[in-house]
Backbone of each chain as nested JSON, in Angstrom:
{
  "chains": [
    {"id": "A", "residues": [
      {"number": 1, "name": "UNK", "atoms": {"N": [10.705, -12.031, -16.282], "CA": [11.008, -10.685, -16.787], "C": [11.364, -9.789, -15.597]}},
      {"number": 2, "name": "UNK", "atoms": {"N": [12.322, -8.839, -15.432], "CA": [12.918, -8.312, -14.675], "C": [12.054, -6.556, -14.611]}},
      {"number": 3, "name": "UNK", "atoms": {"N": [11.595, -6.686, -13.442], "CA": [11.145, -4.94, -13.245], "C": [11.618, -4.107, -14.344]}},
      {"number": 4, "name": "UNK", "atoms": {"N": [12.617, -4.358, -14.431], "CA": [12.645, -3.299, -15.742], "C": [12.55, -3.368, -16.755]}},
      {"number": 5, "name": "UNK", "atoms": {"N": [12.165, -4.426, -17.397], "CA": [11.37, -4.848, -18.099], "C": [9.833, -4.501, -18.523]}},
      {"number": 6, "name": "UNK", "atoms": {"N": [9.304, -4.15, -17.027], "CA": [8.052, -3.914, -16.837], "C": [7.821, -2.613, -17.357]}},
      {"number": 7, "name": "UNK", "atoms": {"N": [9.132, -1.512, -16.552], "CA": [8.676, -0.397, -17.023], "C": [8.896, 0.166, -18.839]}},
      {"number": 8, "name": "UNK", "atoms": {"N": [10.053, -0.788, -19.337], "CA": [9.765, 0.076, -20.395], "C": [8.848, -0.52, -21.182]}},
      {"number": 9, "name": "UNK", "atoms": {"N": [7.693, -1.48, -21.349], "CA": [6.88, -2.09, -21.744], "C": [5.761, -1.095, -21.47]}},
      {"number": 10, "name": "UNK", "atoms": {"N": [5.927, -0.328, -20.5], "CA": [4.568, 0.607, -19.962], "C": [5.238, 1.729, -20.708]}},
      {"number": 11, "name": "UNK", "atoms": {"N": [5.919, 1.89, -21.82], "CA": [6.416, 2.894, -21.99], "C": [5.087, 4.147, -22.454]}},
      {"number": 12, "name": "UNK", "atoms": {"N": [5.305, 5.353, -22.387], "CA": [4.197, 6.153, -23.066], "C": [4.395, 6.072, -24.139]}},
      {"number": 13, "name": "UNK", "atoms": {"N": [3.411, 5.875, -25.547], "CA": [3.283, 6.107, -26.635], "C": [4.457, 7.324, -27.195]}},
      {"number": 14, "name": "UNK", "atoms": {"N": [3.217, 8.368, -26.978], "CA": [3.768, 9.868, -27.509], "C": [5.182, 10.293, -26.798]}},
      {"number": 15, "name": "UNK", "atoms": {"N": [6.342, 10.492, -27.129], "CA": [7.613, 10.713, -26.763], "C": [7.78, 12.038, -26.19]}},
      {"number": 16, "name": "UNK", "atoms": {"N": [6.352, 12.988, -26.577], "CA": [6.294, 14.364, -26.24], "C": [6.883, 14.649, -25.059]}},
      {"number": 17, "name": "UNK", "atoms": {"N": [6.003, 13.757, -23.86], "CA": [6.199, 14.377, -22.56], "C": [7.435, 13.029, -21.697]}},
      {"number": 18, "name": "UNK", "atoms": {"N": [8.183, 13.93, -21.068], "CA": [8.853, 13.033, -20.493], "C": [8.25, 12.264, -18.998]}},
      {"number": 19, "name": "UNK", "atoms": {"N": [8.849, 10.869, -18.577], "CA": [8.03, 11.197, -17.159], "C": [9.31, 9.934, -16.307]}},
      {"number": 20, "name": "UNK", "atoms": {"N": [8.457, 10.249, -15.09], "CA": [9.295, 9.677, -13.923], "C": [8.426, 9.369, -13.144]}},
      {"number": 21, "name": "UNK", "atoms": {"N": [8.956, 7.931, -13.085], "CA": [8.599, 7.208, -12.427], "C": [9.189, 6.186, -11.095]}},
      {"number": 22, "name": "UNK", "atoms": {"N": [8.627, 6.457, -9.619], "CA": [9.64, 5.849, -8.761], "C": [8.564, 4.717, -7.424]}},
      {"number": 23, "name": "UNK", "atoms": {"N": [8.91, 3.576, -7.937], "CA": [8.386, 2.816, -7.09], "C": [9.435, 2.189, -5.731]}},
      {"number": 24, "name": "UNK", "atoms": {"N": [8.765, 2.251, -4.588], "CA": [9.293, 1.937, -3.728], "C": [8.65, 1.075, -2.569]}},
      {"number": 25, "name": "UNK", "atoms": {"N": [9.82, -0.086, -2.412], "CA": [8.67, -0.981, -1.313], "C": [9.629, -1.163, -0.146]}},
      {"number": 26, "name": "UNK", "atoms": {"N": [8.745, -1.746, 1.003], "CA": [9.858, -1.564, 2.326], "C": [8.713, -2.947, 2.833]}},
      {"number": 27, "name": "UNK", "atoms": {"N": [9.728, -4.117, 2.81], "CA": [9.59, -5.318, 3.377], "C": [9.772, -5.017, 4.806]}},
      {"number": 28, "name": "UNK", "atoms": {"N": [9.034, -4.877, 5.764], "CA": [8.684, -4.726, 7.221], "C": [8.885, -6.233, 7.654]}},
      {"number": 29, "name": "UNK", "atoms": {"N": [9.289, -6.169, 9.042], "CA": [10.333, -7.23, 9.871], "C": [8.756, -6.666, 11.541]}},
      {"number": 30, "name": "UNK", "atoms": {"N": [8.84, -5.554, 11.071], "CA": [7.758, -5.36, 12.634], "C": [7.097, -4.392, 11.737]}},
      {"number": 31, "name": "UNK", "atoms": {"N": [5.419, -4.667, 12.507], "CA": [4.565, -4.082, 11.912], "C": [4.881, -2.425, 12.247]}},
      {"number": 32, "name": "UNK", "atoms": {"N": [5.534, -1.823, 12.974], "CA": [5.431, -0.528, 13.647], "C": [6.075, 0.578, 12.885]}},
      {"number": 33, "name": "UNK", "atoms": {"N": [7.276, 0.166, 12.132], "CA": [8.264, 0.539, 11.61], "C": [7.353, 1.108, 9.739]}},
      {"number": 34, "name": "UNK", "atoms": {"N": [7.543, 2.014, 9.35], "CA": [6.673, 2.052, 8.163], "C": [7.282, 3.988, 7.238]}},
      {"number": 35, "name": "UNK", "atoms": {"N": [8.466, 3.327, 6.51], "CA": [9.28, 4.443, 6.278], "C": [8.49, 4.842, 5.337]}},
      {"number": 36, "name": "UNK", "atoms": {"N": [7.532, 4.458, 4.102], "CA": [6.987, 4.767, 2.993], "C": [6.465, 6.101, 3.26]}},
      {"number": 37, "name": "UNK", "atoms": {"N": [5.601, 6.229, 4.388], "CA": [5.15, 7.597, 4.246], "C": [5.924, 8.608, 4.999]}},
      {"number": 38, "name": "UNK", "atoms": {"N": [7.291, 8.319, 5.943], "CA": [7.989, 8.931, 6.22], "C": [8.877, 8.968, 4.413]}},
      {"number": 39, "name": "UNK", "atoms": {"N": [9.133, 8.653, 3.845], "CA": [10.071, 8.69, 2.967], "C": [9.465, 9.565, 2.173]}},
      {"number": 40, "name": "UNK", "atoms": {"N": [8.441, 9.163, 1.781], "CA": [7.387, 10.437, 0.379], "C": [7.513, 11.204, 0.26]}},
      {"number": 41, "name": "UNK", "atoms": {"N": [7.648, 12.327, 1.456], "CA": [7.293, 13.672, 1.132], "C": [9.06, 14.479, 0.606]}},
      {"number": 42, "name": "UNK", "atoms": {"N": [9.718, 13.427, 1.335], "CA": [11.291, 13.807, 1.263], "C": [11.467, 13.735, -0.428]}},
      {"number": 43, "name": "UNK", "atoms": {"N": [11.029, 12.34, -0.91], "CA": [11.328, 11.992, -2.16], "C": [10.531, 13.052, -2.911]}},
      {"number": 44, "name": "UNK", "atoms": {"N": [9.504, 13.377, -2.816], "CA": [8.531, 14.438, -3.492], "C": [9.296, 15.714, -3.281]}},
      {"number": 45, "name": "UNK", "atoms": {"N": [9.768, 16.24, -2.384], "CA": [10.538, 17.278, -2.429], "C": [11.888, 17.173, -3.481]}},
      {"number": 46, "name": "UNK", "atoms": {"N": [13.036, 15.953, -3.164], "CA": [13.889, 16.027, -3.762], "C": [13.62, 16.357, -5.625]}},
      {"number": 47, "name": "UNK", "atoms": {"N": [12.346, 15.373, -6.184], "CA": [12.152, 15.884, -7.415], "C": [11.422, 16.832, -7.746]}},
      {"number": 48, "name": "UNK", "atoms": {"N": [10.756, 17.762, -6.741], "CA": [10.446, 19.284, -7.467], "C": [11.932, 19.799, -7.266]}},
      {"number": 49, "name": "UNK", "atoms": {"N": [12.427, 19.365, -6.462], "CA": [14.158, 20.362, -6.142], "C": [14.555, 20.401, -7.692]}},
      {"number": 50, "name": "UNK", "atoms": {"N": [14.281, 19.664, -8.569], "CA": [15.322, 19.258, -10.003], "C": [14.701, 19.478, -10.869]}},
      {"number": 51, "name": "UNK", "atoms": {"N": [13.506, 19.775, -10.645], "CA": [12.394, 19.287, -12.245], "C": [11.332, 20.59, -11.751]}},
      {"number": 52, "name": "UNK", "atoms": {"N": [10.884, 20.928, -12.862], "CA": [9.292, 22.035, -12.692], "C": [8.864, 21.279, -13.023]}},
      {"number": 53, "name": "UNK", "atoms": {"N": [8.033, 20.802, -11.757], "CA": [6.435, 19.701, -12.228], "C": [4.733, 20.365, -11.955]}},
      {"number": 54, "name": "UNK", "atoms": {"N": [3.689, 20.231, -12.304], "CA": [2.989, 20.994, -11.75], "C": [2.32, 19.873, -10.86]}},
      {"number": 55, "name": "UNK", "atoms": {"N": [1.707, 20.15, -9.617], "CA": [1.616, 19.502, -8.638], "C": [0.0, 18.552, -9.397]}},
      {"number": 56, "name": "UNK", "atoms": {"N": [-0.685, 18.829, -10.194], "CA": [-1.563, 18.04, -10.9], "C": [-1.093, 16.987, -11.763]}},
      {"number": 57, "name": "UNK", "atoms": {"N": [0.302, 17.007, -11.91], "CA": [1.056, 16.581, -12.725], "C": [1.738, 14.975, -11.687]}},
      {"number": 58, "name": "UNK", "atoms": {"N": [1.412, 14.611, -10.76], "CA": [2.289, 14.536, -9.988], "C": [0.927, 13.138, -9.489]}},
      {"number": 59, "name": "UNK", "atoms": {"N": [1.324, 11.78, -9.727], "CA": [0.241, 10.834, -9.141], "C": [1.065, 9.966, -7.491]}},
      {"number": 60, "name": "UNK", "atoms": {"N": [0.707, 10.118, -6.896], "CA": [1.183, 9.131, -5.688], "C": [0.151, 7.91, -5.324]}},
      {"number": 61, "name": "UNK", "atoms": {"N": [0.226, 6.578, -5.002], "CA": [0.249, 6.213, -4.711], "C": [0.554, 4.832, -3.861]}},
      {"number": 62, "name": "UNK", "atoms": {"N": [-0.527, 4.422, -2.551], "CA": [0.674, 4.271, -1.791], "C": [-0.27, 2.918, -1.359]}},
      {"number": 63, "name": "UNK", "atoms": {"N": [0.131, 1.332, -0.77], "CA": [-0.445, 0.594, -0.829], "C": [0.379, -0.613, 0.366]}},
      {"number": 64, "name": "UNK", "atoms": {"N": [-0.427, -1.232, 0.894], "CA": [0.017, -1.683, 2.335], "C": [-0.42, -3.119, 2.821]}},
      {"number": 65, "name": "UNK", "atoms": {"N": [0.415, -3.706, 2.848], "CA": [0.044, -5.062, 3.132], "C": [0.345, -5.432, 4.713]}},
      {"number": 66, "name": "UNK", "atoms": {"N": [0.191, -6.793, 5.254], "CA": [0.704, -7.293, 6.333], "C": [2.569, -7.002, 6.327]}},
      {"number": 67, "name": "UNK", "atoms": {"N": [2.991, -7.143, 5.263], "CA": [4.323, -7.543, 5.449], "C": [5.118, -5.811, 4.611]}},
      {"number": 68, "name": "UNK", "atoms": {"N": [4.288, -5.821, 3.835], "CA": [5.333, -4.819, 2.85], "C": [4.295, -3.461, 2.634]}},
      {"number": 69, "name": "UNK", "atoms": {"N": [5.035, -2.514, 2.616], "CA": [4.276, -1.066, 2.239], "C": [4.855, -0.319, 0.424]}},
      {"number": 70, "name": "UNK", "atoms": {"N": [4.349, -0.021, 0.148], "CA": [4.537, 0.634, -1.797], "C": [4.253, 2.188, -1.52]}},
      {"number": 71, "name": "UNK", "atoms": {"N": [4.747, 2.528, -2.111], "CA": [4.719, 3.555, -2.684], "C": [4.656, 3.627, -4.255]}},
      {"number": 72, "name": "UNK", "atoms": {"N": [4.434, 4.732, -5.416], "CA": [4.538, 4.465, -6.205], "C": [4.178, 5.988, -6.792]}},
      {"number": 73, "name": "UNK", "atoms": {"N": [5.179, 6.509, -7.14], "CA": [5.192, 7.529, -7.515], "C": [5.269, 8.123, -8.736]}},
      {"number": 74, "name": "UNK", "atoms": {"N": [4.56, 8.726, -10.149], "CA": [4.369, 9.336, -11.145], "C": [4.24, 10.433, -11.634]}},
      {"number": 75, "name": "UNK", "atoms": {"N": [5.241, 10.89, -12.166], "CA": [5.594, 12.593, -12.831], "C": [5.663, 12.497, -14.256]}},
      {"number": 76, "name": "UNK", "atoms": {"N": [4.666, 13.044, -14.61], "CA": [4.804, 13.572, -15.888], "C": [5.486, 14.383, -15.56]}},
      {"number": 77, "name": "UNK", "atoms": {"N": [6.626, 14.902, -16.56], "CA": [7.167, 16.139, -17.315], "C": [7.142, 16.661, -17.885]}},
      {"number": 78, "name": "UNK", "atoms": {"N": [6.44, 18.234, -18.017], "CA": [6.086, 19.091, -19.655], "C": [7.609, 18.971, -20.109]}},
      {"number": 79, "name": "UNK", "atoms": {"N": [7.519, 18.648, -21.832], "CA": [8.491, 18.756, -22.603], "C": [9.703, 19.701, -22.313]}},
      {"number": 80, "name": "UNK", "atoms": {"N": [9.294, 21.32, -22.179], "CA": [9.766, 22.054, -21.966], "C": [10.695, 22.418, -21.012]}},
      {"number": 81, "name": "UNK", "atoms": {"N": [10.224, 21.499, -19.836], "CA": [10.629, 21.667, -18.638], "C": [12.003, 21.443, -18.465]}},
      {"number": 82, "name": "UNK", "atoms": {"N": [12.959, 22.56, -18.157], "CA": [14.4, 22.146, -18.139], "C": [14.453, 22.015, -16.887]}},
      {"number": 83, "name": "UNK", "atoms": {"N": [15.932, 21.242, -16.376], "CA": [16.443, 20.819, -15.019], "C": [16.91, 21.87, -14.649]}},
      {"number": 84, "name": "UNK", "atoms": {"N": [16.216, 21.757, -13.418], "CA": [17.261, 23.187, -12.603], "C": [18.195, 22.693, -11.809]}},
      {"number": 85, "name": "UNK", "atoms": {"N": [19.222, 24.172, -11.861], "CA": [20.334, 23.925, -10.904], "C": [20.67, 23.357, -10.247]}},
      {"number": 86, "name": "UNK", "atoms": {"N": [21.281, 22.358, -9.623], "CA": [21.519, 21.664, -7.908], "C": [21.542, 22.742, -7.161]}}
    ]},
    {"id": "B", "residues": [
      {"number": 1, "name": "UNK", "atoms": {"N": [0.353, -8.675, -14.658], "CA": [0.668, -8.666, -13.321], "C": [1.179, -7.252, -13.072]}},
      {"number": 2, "name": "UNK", "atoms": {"N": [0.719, -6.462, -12.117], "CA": [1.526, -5.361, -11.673], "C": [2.992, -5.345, -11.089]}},
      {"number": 3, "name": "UNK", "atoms": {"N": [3.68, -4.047, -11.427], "CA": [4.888, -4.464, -10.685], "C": [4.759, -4.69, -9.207]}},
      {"number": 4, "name": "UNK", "atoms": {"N": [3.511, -3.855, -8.112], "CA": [3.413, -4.183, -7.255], "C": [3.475, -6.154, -6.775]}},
      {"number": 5, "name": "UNK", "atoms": {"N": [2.979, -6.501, -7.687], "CA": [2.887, -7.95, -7.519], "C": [4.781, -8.782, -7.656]}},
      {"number": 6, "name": "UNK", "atoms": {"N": [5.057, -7.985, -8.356], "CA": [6.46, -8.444, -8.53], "C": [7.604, -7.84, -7.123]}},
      {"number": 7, "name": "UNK", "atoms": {"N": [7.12, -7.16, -6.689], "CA": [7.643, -6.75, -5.389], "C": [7.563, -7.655, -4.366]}},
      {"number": 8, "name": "UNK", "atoms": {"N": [6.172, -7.989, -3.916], "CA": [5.735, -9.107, -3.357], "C": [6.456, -10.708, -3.457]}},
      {"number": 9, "name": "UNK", "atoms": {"N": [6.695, -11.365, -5.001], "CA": [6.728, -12.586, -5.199], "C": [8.168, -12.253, -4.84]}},
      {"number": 10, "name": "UNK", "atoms": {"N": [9.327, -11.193, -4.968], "CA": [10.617, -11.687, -4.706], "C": [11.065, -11.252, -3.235]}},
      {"number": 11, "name": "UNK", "atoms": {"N": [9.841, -11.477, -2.109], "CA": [10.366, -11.718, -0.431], "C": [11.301, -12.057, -0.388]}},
      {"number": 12, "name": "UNK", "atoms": {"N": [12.387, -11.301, 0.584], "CA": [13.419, -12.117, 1.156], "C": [12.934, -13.278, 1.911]}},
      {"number": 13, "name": "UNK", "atoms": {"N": [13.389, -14.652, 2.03], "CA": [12.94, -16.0, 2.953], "C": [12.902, -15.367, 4.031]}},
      {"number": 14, "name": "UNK", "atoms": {"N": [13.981, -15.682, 4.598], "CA": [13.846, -15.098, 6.093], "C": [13.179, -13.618, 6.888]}},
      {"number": 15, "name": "UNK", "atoms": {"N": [12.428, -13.439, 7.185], "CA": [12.14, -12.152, 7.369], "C": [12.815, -11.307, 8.499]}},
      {"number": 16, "name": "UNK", "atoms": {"N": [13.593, -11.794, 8.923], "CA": [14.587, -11.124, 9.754], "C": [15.156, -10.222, 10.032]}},
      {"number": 17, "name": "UNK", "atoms": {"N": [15.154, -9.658, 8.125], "CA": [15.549, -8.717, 7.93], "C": [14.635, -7.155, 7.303]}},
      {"number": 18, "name": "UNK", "atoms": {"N": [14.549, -6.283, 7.487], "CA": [13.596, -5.091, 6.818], "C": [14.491, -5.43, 5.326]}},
      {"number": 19, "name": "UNK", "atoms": {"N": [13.666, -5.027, 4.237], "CA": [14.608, -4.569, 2.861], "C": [13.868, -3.539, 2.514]}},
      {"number": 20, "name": "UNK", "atoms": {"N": [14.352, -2.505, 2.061], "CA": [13.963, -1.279, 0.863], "C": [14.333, -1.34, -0.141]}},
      {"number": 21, "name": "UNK", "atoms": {"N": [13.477, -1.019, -1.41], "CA": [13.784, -0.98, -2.596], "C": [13.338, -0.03, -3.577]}},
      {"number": 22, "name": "UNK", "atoms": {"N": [13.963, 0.293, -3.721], "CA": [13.661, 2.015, -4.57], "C": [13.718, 1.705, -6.432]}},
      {"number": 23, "name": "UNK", "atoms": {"N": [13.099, 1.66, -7.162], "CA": [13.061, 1.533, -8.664], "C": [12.721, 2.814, -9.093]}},
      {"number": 24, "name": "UNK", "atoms": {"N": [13.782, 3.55, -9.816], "CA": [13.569, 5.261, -10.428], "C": [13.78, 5.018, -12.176]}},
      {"number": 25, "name": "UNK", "atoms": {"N": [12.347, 5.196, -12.621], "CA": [12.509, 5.196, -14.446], "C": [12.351, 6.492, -15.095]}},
      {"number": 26, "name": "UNK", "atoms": {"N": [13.685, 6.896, -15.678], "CA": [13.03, 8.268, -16.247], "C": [12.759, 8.524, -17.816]}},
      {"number": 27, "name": "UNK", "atoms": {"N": [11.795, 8.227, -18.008], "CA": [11.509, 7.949, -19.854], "C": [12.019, 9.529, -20.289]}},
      {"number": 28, "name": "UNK", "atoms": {"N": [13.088, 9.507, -21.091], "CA": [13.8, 10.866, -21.209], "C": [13.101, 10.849, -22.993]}},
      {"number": 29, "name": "UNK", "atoms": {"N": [12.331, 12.562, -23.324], "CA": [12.458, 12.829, -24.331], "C": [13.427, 12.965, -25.176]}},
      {"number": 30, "name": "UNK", "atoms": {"N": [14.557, 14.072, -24.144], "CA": [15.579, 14.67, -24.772], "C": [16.733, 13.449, -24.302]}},
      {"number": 31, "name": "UNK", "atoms": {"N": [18.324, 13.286, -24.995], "CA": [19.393, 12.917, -24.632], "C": [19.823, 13.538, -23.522]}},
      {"number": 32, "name": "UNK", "atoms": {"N": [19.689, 14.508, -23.929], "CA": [20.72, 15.336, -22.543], "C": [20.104, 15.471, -20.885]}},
      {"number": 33, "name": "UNK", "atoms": {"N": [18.791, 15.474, -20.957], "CA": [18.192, 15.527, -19.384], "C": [18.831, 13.923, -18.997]}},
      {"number": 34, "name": "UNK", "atoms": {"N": [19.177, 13.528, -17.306], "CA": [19.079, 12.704, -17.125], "C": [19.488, 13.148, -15.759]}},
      {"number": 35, "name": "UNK", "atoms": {"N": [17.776, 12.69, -15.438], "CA": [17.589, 12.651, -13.487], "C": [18.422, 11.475, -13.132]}},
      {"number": 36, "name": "UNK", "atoms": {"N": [18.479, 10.581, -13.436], "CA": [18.729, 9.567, -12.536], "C": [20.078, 9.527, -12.035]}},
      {"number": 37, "name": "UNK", "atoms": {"N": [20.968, 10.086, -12.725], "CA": [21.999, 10.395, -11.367], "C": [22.508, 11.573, -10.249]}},
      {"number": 38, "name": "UNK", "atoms": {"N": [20.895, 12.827, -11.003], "CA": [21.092, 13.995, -10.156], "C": [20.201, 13.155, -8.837]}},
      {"number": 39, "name": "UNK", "atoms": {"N": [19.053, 12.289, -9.036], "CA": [18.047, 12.256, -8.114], "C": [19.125, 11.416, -7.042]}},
      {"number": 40, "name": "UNK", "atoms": {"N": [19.777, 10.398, -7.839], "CA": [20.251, 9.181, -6.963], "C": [21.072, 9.274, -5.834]}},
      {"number": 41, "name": "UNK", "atoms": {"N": [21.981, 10.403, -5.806], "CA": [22.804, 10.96, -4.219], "C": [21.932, 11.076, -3.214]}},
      {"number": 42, "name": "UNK", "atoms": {"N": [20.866, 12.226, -4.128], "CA": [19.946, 12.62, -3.058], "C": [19.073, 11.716, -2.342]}},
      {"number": 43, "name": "UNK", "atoms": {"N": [18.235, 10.494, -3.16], "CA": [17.584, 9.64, -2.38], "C": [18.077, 9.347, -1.498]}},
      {"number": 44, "name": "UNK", "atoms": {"N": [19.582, 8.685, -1.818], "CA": [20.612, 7.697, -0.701], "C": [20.544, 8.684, 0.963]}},
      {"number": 45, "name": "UNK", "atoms": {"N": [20.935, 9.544, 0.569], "CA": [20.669, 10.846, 1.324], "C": [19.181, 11.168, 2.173]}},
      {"number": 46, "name": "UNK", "atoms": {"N": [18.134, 10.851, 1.367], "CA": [16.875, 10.75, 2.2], "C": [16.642, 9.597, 3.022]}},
      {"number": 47, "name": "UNK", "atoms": {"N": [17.53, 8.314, 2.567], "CA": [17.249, 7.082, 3.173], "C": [18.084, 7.109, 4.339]}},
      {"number": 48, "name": "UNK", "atoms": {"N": [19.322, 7.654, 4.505], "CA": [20.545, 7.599, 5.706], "C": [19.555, 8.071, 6.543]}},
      {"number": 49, "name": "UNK", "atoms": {"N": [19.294, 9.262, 5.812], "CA": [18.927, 10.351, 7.293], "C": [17.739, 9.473, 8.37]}},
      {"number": 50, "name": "UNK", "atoms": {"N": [16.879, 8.465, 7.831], "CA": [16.239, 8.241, 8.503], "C": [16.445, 6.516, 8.772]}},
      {"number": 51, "name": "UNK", "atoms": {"N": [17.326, 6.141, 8.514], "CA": [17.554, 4.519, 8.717], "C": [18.658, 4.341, 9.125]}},
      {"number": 52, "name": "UNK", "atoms": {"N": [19.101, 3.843, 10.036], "CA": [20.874, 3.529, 9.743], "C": [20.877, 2.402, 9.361]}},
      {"number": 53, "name": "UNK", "atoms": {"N": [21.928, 3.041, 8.319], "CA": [22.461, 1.257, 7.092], "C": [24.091, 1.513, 7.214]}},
      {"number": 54, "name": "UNK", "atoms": {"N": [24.274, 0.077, 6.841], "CA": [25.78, -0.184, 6.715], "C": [25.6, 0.257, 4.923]}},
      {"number": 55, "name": "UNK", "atoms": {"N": [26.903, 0.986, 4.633], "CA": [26.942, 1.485, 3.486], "C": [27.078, 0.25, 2.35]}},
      {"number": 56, "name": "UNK", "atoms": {"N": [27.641, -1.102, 2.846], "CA": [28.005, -2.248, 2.0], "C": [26.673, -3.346, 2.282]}},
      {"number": 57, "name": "UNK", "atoms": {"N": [25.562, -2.807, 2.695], "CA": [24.281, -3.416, 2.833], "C": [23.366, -2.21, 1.969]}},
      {"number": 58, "name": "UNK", "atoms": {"N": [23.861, -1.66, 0.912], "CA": [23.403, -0.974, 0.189], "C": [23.55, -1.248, -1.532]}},
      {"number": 59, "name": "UNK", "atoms": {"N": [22.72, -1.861, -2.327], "CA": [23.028, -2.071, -3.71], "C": [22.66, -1.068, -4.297]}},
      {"number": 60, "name": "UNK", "atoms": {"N": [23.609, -0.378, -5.186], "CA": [22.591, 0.478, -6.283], "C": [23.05, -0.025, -7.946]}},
      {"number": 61, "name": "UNK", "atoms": {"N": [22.328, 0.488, -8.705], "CA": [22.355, -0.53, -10.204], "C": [21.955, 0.421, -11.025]}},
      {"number": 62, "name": "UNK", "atoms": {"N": [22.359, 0.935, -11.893], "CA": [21.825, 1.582, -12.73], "C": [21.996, 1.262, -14.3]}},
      {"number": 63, "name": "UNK", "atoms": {"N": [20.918, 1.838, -14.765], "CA": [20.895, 1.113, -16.579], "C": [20.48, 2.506, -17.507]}},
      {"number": 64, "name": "UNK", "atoms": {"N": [20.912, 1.73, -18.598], "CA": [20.36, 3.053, -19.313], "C": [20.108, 3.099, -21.132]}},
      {"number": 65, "name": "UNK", "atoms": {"N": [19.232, 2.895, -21.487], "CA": [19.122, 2.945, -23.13], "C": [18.716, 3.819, -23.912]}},
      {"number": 66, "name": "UNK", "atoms": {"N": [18.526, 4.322, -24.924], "CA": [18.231, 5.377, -25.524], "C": [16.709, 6.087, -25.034]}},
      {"number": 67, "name": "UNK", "atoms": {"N": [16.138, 5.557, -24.163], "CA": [15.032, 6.701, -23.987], "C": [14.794, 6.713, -22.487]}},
      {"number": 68, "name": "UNK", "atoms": {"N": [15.346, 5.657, -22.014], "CA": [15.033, 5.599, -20.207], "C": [16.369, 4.849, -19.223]}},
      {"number": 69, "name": "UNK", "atoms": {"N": [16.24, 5.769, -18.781], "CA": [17.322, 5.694, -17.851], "C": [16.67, 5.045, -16.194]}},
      {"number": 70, "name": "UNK", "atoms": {"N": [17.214, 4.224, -15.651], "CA": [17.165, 3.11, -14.796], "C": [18.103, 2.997, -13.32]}},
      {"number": 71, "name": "UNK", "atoms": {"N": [17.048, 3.408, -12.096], "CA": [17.96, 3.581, -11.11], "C": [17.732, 2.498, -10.188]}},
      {"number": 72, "name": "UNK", "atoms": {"N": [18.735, 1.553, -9.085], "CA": [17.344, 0.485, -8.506], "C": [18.479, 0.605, -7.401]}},
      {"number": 73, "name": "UNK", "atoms": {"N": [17.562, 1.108, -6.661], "CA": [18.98, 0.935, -4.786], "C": [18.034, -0.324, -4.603]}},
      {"number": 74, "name": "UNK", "atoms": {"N": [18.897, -0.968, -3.751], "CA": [18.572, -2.11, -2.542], "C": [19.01, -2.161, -1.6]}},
      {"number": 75, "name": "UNK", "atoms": {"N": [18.355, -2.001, -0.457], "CA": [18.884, -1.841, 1.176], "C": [18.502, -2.576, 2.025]}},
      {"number": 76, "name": "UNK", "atoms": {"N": [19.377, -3.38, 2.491], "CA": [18.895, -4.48, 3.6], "C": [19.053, -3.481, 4.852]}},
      {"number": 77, "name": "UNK", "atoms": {"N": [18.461, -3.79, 5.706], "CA": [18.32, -3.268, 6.724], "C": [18.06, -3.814, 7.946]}},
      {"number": 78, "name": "UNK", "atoms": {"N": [18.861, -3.876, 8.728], "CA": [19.354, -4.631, 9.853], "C": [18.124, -4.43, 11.129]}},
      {"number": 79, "name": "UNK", "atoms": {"N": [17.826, -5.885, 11.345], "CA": [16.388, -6.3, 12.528], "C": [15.934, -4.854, 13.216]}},
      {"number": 80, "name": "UNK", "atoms": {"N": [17.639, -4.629, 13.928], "CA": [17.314, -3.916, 15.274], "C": [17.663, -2.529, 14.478]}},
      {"number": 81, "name": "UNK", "atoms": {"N": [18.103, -2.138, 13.479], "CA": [18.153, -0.503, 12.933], "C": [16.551, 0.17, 13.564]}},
      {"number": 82, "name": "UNK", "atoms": {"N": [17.114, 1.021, 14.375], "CA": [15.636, 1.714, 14.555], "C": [15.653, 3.022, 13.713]}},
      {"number": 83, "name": "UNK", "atoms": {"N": [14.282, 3.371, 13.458], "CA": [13.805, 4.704, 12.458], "C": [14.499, 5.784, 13.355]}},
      {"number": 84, "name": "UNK", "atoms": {"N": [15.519, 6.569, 12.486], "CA": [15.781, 7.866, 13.656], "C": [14.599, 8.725, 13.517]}},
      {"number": 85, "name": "UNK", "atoms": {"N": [14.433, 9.99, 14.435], "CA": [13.493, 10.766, 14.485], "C": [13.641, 11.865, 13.161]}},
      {"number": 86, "name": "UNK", "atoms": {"N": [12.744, 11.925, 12.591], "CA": [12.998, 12.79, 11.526], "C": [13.571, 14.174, 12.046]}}
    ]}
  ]
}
């Protein structure tokens, strides 16, 4: 079954609230190199840039092996919430 | 199995190489919202700034069905690419 598979199987029940979801992994070649938590805060910015989320609203986490680092990022969306401007 | 686990089982063989992989699901209430191609410039955009990639060592894929929309970059990333300074 293909990742995406996965996610819409996790789908939420109630259709009320919308959400977003962004997982990200970085297969490391040298242990030193480790963009996940350089990348986060950028990616966390880009989707308050678009979306009103409330920051309780908002799950990160982040998980680290010998070889590979995760991220894994979760936004609920109040219904209401329209997209703002670019 | 978590998707984290599914990240893991599909290692590139050789490790030679760094890979990033970004998976963006946006379970849309409404038809008309749809992050995934406002977010998707911008990620690509968070990833340049801090990696140098060859633009044709970059996959992106996107899907989309009536309630979730489906973003998946893939970035190989070359041994010696060093992290620029943020």
């Amino acid at each position: 079954m293909s990742i995406f598979g996965l996610f819409r199987k996790q789908r939420s029940a109630p259709m009320a609230r919308e959400r977003l979801q962004i997982l990200l992994a970085h297969e490391r070649a040298s242990v030193g190199s480790d963009l996940v938590s350089v990348l986060r805060e950028e990616i966390l910015a880009v989707i308050a840039k678009h979306v009103q989320v409330d920051r309780d609203k908002v799950q990160v986490k982040m998980d680290r092996d010998k070889d590979v680092s995760m991220l894994e990022i979760d936004v609920e969306i109040p219904r209401d919430a329209t997209l703002k401007a670019a």
